[in-house]
C-alpha positions as CSV (number, residue, x, y, z in Angstrom):
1,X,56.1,-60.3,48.2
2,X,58.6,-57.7,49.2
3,X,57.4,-55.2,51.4
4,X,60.6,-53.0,52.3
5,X,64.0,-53.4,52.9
6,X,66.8,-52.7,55.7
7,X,69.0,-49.4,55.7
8,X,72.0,-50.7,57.1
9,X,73.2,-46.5,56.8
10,X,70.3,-45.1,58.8
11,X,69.8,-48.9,61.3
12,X,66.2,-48.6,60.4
13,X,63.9,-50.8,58.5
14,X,61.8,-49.3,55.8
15,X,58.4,-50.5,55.0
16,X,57.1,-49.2,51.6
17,X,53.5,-49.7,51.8
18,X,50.8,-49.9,53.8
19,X,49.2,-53.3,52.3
20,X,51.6,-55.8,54.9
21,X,49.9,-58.9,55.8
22,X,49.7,-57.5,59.2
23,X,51.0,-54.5,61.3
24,X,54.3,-54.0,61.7
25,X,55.0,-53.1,65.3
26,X,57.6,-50.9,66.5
27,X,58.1,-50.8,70.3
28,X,59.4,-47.4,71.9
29,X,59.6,-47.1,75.6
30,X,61.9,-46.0,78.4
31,X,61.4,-48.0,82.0
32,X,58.5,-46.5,82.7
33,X,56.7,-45.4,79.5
34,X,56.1,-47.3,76.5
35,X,54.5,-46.9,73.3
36,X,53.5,-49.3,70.3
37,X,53.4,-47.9,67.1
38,X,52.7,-49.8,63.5
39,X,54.0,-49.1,60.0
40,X,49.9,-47.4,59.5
41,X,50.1,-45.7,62.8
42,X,48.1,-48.0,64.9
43,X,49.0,-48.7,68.6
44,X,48.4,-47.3,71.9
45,X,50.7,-46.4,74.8
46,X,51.0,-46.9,78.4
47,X,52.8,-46.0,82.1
48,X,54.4,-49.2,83.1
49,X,51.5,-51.5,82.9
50,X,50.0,-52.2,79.8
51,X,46.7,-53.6,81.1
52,X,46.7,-51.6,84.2
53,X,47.5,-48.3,82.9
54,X,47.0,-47.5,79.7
55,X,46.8,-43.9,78.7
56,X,45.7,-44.2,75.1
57,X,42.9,-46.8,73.7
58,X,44.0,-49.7,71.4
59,X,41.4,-52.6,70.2
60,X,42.9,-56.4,69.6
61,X,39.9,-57.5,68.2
62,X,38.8,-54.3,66.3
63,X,37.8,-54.6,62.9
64,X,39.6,-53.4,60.8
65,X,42.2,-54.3,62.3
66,X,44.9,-51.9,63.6
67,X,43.0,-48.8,64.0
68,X,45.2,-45.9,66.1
69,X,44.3,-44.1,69.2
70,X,46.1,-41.2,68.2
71,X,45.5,-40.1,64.7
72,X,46.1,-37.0,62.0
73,X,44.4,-35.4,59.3
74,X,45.5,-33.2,56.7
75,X,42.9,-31.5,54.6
76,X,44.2,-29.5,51.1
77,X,41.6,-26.5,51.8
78,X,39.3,-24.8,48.6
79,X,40.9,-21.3,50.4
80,X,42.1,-19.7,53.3
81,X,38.5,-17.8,54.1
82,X,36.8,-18.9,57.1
83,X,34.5,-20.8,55.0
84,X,36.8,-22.5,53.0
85,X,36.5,-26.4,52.5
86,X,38.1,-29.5,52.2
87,X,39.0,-30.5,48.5
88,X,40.7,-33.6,50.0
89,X,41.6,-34.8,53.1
90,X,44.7,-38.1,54.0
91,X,46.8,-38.7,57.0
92,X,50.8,-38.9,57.2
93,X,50.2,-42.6,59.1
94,X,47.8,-44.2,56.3
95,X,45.1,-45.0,58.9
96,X,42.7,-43.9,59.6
97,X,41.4,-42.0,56.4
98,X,43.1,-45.0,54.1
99,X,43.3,-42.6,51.4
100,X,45.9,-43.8,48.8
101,X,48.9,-42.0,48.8
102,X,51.6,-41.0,46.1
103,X,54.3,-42.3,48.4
104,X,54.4,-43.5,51.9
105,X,56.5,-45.0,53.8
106,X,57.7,-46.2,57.4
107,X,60.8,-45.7,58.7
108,X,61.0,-48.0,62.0
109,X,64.4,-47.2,63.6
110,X,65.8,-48.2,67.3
111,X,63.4,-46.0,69.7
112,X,61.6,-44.0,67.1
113,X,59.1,-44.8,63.9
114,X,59.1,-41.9,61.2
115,X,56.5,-41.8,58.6
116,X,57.0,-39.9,55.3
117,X,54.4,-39.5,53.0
118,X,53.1,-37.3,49.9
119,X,49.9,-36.1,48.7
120,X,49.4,-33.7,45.8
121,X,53.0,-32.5,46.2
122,X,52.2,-32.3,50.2
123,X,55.2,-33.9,51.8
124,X,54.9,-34.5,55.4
125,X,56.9,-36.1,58.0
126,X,56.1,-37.4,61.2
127,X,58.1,-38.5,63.7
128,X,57.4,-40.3,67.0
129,X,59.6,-41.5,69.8
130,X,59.8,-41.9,73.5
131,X,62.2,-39.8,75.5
132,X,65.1,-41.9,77.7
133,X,64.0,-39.7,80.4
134,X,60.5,-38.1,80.0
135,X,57.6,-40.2,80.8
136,X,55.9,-38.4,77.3
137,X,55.5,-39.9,73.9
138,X,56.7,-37.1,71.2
139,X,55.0,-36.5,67.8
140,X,56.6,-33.9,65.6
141,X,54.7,-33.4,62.3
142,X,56.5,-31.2,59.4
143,X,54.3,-30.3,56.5
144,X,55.6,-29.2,53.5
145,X,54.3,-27.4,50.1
146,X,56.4,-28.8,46.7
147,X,54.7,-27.2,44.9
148,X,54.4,-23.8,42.9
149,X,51.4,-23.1,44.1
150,X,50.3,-21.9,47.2
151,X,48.2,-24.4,50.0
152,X,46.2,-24.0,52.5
153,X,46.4,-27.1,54.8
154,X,43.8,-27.4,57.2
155,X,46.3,-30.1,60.3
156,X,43.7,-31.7,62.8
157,X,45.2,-34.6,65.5
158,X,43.1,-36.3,67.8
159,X,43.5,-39.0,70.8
160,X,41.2,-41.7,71.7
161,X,41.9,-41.9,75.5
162,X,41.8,-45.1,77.5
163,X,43.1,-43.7,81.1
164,X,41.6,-47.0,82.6
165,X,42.2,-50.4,83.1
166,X,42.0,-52.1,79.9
167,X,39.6,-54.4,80.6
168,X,37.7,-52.0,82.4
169,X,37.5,-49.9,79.5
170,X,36.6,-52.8,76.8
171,X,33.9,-53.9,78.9
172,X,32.6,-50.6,79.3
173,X,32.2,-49.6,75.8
174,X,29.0,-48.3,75.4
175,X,29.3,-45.8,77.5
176,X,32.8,-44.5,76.9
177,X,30.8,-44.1,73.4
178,X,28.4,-41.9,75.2
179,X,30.5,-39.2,76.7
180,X,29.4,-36.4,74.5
181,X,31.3,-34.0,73.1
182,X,34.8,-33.0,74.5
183,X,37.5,-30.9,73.4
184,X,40.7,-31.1,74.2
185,X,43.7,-28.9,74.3
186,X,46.1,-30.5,76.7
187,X,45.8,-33.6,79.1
188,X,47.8,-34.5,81.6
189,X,47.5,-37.8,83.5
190,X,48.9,-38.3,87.1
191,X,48.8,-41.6,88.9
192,X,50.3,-42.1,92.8
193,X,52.9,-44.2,92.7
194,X,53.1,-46.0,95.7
């Protein structure tokens, strides 16, 4: 079974569907920072020690497999009134909504993944990659309207944190379950570096 196909133009290898065998991983780092990212949008980064430091939470044994720590929503909204509501709701990646898509696919190039996906003549784009020089991982998600109607597109992201040891923080699952409630607008993690 085919399941993409190399773009010897662009140096990337496009994967054009979300059903592979298993996840297709795409490493992005710099020599400090590193990210995994798969062709769903699965992975998990981390600051120069993958069990030691990990920044964002990533299962090996989860099931299903390959669920993401940092994930995207896009919801096609009834209207733009305060009480409008969702008529359907997919993310650019695939995972973690699984909703089928009328295209997607996964660009995996040198340093950088790009998924490109529509949904009821929503086109969005996401790209992530890993600055040379910037210990950062760098999503940029363009959303656009093909159609001749208007949209209203309700754009929600979300991180699952790990900011632990990993072991630490699989063997402490209950209660990273039992937080409560947090919201986030912007976290910043520093560690000293000895």
């Amino acid at each position: 079974m085919r399941y993409g196909h190399f773009d010897d133009a662009a140096k990337e290898y496009v994967i054009e569907t979300p059903a592979t065998p298993l996840p297709w991983i795409n490493y992005l780092g710099n020599e400090d920072f590193f990210s995994l990212i798969s062709n769903t949008g699965g992975g998990y980064s981390f600051y120069k020690d993958a069990k030691l430091r990990r920044i964002t939470r990533y299962r090996y044994n989860n099931v299903p497999a390959d669920n993401g720590s940092r994930c995207y929503y896009l919801s096609l909204m009834d209207s733009d009134s305060a009480d409008a509501k969702p008529v359907e709701t997919w993310s650019p990646t695939f995972l973690p909504c699984k909703t089928p898509l009328d295209s997607c696919k996964c660009r995996q190039g040198i340093g950088y993944t790009v998924f490109e996906a529509s949904k009821r003549g929503i086109e969005s784009k996401l790209t992530a990659f890993v600055p040379l020089h910037t210990n950062a991982e760098i999503n940029r998600l363009d959303v656009t309207n093909t159609t001749d109607e208007p949209a209203v597109i309700d754009v929600t992201g979300s991180v699952e944190w790990c900011l632990w040891n990993a072991v630490d923080d699989s063997s402490n699952f209950q209660r990273n379950l039992s937080t409560g409630e947090v919201e986030i607008g912007l976290a910043t993690v520093c560690w000293t570096v000895s």
